[in-house]
Backbone atoms as SQL, in Angstrom:
CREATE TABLE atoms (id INTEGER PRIMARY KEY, chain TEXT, resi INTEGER, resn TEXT, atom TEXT, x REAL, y REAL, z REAL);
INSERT INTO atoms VALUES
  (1, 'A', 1, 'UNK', 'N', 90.820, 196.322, 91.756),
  (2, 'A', 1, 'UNK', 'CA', 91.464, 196.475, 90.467),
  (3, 'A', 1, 'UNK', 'C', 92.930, 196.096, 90.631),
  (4, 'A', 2, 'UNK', 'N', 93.449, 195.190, 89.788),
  (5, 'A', 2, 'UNK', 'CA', 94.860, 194.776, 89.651),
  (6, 'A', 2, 'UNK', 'C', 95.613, 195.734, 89.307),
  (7, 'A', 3, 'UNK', 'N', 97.384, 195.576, 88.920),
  (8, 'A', 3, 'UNK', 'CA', 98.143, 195.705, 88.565),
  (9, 'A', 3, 'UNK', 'C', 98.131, 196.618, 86.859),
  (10, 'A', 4, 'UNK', 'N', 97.379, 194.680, 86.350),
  (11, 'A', 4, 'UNK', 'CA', 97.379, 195.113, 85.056),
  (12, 'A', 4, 'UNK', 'C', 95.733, 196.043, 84.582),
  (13, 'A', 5, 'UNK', 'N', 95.129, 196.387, 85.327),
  (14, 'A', 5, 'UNK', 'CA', 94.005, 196.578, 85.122),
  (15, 'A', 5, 'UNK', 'C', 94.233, 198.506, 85.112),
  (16, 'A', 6, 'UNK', 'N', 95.072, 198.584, 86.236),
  (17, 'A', 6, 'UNK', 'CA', 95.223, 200.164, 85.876),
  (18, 'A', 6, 'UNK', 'C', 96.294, 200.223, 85.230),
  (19, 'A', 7, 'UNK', 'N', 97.053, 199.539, 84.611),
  (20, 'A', 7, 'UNK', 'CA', 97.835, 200.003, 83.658),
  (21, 'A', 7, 'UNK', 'C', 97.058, 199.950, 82.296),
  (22, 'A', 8, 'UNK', 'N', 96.114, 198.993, 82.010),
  (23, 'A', 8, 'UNK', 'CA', 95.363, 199.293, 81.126),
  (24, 'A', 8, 'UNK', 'C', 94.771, 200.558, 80.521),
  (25, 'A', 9, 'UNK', 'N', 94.225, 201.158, 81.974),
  (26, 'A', 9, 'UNK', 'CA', 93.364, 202.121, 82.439),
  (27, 'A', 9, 'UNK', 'C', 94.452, 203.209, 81.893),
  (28, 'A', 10, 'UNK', 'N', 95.306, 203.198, 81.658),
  (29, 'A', 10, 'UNK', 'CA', 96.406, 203.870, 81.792),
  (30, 'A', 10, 'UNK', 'C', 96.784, 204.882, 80.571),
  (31, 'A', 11, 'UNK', 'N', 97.075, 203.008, 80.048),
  (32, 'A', 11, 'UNK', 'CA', 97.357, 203.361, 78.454),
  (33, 'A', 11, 'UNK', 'C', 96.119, 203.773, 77.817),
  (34, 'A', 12, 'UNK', 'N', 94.581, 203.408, 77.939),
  (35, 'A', 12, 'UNK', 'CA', 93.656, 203.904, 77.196),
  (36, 'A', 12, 'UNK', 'C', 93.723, 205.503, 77.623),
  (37, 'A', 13, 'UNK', 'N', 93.790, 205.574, 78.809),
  (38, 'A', 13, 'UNK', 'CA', 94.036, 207.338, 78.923),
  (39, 'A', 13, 'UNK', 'C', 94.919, 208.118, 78.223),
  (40, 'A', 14, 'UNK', 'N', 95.731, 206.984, 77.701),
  (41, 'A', 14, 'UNK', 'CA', 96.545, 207.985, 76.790),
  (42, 'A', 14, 'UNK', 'C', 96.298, 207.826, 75.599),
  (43, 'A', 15, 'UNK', 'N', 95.656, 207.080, 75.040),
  (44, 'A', 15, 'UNK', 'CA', 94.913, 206.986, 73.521),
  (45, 'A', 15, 'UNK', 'C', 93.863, 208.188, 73.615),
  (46, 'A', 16, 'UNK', 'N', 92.952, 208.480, 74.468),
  (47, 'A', 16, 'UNK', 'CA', 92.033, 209.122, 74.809),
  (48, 'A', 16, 'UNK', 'C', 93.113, 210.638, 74.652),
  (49, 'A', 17, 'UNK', 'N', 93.736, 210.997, 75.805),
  (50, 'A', 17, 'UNK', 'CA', 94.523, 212.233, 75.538),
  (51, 'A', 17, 'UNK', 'C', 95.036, 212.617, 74.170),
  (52, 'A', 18, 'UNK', 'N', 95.865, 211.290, 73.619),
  (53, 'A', 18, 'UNK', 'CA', 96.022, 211.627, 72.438),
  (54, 'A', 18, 'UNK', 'C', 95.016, 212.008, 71.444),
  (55, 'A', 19, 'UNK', 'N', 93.412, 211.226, 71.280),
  (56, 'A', 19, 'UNK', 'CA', 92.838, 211.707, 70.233),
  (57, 'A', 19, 'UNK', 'C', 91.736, 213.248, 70.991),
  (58, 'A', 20, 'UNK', 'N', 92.172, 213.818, 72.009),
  (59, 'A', 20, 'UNK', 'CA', 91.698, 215.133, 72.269),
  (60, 'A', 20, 'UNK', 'C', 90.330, 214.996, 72.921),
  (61, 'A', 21, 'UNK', 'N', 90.147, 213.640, 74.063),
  (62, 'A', 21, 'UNK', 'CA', 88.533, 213.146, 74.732),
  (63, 'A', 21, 'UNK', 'C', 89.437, 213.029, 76.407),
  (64, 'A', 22, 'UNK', 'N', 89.673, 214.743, 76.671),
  (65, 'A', 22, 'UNK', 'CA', 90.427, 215.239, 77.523),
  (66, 'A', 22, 'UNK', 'C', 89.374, 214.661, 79.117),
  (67, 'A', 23, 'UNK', 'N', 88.296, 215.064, 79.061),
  (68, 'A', 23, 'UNK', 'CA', 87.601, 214.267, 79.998),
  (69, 'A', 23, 'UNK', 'C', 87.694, 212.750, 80.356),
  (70, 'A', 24, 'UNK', 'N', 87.407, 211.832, 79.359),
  (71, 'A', 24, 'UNK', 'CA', 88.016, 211.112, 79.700),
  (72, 'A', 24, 'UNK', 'C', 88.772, 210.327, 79.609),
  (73, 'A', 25, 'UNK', 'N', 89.798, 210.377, 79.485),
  (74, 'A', 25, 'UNK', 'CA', 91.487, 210.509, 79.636),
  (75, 'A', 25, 'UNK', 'C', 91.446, 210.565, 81.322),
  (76, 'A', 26, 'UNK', 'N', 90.876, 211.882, 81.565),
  (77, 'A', 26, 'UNK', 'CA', 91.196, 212.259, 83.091),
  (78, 'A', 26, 'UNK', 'C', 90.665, 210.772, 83.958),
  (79, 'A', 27, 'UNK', 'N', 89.845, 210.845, 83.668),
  (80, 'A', 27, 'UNK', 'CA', 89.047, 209.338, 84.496),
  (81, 'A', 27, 'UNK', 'C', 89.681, 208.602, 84.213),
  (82, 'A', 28, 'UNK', 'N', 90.268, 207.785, 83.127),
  (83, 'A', 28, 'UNK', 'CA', 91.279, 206.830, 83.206),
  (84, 'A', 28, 'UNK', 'C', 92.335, 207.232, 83.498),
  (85, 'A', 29, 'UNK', 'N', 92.806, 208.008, 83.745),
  (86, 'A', 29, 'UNK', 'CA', 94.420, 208.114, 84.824),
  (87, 'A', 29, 'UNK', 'C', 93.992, 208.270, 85.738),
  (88, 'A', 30, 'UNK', 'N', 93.042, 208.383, 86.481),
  (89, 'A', 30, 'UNK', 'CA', 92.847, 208.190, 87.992),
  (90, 'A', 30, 'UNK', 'C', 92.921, 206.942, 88.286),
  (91, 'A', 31, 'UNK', 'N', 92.038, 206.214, 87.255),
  (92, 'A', 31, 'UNK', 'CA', 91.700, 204.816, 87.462),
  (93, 'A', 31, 'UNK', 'C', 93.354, 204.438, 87.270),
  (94, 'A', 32, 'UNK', 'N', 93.883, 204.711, 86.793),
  (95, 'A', 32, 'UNK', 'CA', 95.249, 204.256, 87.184),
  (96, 'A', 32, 'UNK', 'C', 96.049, 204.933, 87.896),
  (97, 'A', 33, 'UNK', 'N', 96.234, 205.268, 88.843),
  (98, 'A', 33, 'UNK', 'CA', 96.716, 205.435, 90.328),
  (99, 'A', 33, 'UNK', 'C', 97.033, 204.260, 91.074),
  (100, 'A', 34, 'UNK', 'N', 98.228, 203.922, 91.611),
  (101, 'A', 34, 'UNK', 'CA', 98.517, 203.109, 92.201),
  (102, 'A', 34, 'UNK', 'C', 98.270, 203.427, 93.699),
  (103, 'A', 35, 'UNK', 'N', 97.795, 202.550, 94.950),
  (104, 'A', 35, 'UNK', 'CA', 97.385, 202.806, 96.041),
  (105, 'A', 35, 'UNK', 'C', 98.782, 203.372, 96.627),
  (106, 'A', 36, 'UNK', 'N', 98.461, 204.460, 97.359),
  (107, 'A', 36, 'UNK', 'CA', 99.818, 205.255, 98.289),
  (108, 'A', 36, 'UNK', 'C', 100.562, 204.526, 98.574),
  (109, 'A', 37, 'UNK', 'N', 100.427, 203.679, 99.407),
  (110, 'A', 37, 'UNK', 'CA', 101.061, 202.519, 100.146),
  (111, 'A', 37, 'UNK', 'C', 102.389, 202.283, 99.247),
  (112, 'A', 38, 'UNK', 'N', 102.239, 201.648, 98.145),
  (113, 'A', 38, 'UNK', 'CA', 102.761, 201.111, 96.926),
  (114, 'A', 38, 'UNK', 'C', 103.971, 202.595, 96.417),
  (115, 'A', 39, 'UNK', 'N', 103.010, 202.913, 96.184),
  (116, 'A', 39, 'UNK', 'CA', 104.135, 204.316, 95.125),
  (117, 'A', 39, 'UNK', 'C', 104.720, 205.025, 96.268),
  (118, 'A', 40, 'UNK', 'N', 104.611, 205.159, 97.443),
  (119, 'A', 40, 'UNK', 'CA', 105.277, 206.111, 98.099),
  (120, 'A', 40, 'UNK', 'C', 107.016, 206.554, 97.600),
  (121, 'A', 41, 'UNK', 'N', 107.619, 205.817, 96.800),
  (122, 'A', 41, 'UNK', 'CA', 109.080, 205.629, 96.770),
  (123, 'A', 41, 'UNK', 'C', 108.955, 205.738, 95.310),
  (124, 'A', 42, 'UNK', 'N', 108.172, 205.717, 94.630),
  (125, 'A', 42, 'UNK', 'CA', 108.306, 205.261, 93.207),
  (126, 'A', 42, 'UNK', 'C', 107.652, 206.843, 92.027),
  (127, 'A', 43, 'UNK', 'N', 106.918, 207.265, 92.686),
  (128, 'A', 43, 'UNK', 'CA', 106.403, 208.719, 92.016),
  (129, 'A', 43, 'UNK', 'C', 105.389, 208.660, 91.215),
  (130, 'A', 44, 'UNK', 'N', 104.917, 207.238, 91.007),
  (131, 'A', 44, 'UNK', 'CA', 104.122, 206.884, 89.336),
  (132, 'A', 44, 'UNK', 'C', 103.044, 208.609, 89.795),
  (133, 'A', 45, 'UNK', 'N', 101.867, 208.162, 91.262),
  (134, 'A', 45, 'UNK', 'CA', 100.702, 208.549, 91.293),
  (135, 'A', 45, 'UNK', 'C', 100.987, 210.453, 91.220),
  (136, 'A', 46, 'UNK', 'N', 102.093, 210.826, 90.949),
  (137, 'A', 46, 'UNK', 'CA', 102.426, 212.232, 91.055),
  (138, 'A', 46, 'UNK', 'C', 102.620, 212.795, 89.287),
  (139, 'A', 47, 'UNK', 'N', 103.085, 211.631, 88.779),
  (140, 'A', 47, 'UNK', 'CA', 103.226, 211.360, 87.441),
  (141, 'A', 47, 'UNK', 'C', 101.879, 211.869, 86.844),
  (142, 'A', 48, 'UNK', 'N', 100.873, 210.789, 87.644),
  (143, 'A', 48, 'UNK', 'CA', 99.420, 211.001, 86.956),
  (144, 'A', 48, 'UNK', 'C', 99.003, 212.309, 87.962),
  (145, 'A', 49, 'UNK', 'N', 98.861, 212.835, 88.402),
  (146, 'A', 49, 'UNK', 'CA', 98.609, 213.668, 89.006),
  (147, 'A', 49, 'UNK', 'C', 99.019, 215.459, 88.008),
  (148, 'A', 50, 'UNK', 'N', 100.579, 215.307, 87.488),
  (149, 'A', 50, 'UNK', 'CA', 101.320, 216.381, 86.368),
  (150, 'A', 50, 'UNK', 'C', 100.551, 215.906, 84.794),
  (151, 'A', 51, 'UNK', 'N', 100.277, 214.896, 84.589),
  (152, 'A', 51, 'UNK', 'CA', 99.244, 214.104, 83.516),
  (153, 'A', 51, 'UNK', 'C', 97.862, 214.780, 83.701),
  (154, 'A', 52, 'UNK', 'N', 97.063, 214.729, 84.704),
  (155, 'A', 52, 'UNK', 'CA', 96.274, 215.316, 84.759),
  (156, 'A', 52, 'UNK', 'C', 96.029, 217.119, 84.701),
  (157, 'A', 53, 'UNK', 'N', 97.202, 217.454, 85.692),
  (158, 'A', 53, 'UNK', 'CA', 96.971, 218.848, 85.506),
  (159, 'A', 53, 'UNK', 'C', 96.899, 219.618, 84.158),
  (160, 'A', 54, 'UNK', 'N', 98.065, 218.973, 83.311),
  (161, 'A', 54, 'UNK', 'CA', 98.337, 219.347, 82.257),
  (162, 'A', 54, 'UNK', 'C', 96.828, 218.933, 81.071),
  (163, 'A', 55, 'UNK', 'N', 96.262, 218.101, 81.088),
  (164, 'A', 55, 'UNK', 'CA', 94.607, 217.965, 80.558),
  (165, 'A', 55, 'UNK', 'C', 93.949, 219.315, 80.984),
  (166, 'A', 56, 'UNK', 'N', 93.473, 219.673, 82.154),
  (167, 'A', 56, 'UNK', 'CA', 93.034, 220.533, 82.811),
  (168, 'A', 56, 'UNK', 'C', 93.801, 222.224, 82.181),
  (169, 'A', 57, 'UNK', 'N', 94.425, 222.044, 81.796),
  (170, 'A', 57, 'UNK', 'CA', 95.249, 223.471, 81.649),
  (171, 'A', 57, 'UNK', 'C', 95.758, 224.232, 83.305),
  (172, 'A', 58, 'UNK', 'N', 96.220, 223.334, 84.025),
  (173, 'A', 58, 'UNK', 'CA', 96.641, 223.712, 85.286),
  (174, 'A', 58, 'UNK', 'C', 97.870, 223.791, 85.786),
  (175, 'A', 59, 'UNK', 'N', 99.070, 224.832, 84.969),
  (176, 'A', 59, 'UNK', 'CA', 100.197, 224.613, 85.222),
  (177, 'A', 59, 'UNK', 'C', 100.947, 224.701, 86.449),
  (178, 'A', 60, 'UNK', 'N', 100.121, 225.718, 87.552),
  (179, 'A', 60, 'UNK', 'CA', 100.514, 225.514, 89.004),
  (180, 'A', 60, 'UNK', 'C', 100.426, 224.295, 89.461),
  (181, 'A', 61, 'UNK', 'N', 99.472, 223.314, 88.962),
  (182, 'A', 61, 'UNK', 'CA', 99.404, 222.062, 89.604),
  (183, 'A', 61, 'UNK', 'C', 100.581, 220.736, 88.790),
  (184, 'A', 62, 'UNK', 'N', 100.590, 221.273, 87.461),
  (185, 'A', 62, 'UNK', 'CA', 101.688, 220.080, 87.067),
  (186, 'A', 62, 'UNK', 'C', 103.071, 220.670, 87.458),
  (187, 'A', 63, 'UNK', 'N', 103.238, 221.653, 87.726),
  (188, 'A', 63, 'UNK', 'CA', 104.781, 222.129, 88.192),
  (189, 'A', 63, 'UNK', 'C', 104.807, 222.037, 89.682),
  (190, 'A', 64, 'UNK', 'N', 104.000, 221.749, 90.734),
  (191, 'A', 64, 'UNK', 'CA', 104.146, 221.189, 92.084),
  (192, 'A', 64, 'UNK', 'C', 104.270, 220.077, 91.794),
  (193, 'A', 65, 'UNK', 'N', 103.587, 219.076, 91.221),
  (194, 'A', 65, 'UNK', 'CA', 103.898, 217.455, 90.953),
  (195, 'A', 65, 'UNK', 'C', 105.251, 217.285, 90.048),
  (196, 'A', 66, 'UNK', 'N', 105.601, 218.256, 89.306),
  (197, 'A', 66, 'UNK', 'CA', 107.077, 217.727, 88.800),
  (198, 'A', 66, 'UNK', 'C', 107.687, 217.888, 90.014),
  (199, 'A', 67, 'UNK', 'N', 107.982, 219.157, 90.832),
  (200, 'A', 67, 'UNK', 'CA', 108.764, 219.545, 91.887),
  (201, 'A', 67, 'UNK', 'C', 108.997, 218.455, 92.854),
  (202, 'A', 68, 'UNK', 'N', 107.454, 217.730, 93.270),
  (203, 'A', 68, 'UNK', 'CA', 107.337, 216.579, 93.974),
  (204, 'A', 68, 'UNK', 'C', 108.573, 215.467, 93.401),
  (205, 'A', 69, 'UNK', 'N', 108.059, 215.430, 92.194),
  (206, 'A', 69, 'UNK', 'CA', 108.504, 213.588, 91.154),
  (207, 'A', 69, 'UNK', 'C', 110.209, 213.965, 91.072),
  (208, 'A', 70, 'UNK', 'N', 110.501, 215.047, 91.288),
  (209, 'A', 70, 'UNK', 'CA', 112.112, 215.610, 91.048),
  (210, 'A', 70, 'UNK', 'C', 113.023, 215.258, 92.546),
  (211, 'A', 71, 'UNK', 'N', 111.793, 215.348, 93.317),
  (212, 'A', 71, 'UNK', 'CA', 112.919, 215.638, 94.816),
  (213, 'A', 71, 'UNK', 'C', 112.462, 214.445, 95.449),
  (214, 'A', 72, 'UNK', 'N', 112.086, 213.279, 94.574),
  (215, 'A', 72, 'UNK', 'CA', 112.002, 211.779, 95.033),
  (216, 'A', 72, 'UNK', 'C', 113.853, 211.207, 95.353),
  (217, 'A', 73, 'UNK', 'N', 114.380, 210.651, 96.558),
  (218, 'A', 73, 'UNK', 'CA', 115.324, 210.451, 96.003),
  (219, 'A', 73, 'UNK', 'C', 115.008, 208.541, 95.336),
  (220, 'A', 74, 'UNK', 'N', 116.188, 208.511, 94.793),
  (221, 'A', 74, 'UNK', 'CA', 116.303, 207.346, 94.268),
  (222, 'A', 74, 'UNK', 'C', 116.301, 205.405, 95.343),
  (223, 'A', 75, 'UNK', 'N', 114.981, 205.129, 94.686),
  (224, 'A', 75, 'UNK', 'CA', 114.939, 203.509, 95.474),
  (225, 'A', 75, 'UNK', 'C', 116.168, 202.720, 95.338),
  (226, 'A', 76, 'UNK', 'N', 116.994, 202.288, 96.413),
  (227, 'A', 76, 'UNK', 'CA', 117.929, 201.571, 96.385),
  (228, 'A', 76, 'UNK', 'C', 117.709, 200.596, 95.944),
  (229, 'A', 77, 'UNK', 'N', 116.744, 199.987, 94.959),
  (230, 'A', 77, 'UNK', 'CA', 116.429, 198.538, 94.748),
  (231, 'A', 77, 'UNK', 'C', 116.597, 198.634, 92.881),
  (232, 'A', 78, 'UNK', 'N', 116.558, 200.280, 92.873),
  (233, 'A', 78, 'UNK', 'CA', 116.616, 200.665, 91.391),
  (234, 'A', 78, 'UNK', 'C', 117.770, 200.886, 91.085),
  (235, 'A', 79, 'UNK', 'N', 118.414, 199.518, 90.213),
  (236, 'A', 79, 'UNK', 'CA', 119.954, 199.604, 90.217),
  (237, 'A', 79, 'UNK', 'C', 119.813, 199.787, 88.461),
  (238, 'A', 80, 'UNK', 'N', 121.147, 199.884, 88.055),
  (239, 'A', 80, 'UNK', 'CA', 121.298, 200.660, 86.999),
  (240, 'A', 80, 'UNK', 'C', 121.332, 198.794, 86.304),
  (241, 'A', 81, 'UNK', 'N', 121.527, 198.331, 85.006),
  (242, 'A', 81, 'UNK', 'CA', 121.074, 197.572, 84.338),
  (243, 'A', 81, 'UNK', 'C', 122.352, 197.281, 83.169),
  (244, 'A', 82, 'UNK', 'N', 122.140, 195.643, 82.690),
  (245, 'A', 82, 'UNK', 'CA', 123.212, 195.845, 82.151),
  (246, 'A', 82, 'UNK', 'C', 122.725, 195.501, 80.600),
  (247, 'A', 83, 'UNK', 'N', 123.196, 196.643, 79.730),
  (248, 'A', 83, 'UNK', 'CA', 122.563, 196.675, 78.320),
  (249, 'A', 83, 'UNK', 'C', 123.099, 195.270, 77.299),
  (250, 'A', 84, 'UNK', 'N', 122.410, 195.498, 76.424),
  (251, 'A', 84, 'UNK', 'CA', 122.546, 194.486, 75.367),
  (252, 'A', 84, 'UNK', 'C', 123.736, 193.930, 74.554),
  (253, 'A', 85, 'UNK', 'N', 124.647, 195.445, 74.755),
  (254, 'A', 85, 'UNK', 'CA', 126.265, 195.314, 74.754),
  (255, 'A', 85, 'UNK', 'C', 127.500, 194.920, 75.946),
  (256, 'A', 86, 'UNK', 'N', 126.377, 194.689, 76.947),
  (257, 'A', 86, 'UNK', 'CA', 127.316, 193.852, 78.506),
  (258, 'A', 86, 'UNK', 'C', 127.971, 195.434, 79.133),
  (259, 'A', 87, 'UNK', 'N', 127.257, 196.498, 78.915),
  (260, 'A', 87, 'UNK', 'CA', 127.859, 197.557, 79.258),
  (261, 'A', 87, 'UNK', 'C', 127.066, 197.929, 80.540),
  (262, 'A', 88, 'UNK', 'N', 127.177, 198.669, 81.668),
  (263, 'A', 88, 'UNK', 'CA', 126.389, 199.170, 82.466),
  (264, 'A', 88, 'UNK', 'C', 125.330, 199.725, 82.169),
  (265, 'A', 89, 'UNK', 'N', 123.910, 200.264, 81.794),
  (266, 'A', 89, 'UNK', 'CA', 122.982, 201.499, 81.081),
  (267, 'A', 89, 'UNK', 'C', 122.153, 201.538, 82.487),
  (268, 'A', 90, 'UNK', 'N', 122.393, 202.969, 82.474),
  (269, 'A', 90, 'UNK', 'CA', 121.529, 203.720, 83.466),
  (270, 'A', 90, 'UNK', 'C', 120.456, 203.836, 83.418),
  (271, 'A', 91, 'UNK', 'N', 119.716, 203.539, 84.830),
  (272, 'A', 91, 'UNK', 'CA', 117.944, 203.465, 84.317),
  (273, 'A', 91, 'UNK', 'C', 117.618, 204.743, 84.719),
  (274, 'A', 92, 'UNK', 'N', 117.227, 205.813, 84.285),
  (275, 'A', 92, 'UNK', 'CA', 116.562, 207.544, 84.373),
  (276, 'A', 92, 'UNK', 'C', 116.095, 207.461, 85.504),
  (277, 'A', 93, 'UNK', 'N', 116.207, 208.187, 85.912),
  (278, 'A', 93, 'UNK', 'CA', 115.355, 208.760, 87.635),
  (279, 'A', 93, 'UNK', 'C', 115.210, 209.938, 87.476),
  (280, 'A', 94, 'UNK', 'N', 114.294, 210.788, 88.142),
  (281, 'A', 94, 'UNK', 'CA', 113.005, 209.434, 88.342),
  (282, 'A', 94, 'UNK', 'C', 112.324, 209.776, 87.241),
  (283, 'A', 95, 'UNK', 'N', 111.832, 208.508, 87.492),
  (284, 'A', 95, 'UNK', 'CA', 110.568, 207.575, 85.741),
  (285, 'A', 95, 'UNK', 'C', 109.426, 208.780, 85.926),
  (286, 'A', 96, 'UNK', 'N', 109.486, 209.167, 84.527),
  (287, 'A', 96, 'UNK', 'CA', 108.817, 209.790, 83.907),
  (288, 'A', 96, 'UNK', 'C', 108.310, 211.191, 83.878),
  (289, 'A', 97, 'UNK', 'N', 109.632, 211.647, 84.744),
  (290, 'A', 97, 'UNK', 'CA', 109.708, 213.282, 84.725),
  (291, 'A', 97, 'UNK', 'C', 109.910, 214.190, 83.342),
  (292, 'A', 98, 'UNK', 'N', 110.782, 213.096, 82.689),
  (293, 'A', 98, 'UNK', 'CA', 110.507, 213.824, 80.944),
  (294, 'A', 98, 'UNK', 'C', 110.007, 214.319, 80.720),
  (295, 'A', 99, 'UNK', 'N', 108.632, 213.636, 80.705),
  (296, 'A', 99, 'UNK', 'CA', 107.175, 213.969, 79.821),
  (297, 'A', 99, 'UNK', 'C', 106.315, 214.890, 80.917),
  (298, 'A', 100, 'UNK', 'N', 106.739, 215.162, 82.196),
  (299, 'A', 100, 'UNK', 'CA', 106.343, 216.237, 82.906),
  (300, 'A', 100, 'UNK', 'C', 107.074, 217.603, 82.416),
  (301, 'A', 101, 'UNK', 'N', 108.150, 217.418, 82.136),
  (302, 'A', 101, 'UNK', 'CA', 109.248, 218.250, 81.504),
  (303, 'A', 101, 'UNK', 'C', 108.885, 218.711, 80.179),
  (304, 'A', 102, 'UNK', 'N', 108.230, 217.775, 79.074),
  (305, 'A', 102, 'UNK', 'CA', 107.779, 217.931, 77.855),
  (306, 'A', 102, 'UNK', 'C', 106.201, 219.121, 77.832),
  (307, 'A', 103, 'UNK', 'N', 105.704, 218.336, 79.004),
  (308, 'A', 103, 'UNK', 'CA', 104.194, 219.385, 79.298),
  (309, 'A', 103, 'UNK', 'C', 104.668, 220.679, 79.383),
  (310, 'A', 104, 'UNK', 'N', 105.391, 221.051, 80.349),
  (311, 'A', 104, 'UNK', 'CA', 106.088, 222.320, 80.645),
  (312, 'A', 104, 'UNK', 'C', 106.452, 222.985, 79.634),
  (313, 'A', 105, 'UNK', 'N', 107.694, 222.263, 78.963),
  (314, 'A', 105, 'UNK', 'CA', 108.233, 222.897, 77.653),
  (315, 'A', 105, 'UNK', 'C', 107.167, 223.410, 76.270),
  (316, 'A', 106, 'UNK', 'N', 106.275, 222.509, 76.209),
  (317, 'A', 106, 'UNK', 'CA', 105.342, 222.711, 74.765),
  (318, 'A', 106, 'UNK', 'C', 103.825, 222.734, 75.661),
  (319, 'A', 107, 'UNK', 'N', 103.773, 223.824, 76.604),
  (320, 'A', 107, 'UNK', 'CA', 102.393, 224.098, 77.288),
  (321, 'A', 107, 'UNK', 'C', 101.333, 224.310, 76.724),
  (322, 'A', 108, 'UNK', 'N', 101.392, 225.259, 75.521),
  (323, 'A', 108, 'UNK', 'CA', 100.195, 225.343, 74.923),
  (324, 'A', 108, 'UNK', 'C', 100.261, 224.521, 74.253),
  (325, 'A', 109, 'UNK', 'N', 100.227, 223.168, 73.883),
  (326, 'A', 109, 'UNK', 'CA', 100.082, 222.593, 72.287),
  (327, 'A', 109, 'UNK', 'C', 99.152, 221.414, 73.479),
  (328, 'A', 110, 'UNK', 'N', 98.638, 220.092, 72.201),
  (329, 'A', 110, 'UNK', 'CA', 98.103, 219.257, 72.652),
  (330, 'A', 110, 'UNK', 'C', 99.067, 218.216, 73.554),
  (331, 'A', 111, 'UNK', 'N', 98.036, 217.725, 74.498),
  (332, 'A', 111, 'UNK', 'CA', 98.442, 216.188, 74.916),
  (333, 'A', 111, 'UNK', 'C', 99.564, 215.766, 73.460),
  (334, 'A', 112, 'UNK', 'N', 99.145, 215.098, 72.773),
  (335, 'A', 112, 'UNK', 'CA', 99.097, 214.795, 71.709),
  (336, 'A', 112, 'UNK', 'C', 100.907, 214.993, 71.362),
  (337, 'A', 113, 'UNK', 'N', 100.961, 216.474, 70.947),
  (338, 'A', 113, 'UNK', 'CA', 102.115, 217.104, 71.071),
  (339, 'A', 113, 'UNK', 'C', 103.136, 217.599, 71.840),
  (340, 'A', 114, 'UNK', 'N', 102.235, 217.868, 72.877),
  (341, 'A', 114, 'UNK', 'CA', 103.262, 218.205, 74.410),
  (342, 'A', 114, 'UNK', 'C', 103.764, 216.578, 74.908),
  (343, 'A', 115, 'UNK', 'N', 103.384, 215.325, 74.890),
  (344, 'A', 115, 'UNK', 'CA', 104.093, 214.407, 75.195),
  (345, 'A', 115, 'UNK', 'C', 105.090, 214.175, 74.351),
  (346, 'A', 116, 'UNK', 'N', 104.954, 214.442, 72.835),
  (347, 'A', 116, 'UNK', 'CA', 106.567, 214.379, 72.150),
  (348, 'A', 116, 'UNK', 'C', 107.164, 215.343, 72.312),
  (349, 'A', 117, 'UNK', 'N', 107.683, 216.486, 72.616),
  (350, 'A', 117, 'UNK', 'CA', 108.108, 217.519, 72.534),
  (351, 'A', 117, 'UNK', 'C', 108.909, 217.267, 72.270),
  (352, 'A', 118, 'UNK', 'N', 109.647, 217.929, 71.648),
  (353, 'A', 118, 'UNK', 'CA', 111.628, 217.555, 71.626),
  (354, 'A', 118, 'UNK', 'C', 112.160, 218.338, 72.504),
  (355, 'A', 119, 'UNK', 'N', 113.438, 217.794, 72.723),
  (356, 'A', 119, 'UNK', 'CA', 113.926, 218.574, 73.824),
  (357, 'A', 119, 'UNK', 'C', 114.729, 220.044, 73.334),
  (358, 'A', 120, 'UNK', 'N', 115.078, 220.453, 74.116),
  (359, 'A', 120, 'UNK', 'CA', 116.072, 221.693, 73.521),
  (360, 'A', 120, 'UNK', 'C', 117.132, 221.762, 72.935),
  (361, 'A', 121, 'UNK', 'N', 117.096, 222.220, 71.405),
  (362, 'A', 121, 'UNK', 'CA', 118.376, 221.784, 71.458),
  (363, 'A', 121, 'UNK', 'C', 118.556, 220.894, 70.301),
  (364, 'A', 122, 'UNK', 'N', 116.971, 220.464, 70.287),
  (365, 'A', 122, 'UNK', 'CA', 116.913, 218.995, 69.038),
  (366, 'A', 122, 'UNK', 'C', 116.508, 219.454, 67.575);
């Protein structure tokens, strides 16, 4: 399986999460897992891993995988970017702790809803 094949896998898991076909959802975010090798530096497969727990109703397990995706330090190859106004814009580190952050914050509600959460404050 390619690149684009589990990112596919990816995004249908999240159409799936979103319309509440929590089973499988789960199977397509596995299927998108990037091989160890690859993510060791990057966090995606810990990502899906806090993605999954949070399907499952397993908050001991998505709050070890945030803990993990938090104390990644930053790839020196991930340089900050220069925006559309010629200004510096910072790229977030690490990718996609938000929405591990969002699970946490709005625990009981759906996929659905716990990936928008607003933040605190909003």
């Amino acid at each position: 399986m390619g690149a684009a094949d589990t990112l596919l896998s990816w995004h249908e898991g999240q159409l799936r999460a979103d319309a509440g076909q929590y089973a499988d959802a789960i199977r397509l975010f596995h299927a998108g897992r990037h091989p160890a090798t690859e993510d060791v530096k990057w966090g995606w497969n810990l990502y899906v891993d806090g993605s999954v727990a949070f399907l499952r109703g397993d908050r001991r397990n998505l709050e070890a995988a945030r803990a993990k995706l938090a104390a990644l330090p930053r790839p020196p190859e991930l340089k900050d970017t220069i925006g559309p106004d010629g200004k510096p814009k910072a790229v977030r580190w690490p990718m996609n702790i938000r929405v591990l952050d969002n699970f946490l914050r709005c625990w009981e509600q759906s996929y659905k809803a716990a990936y928008r959460c607003p933040p605190p404050g909003s």
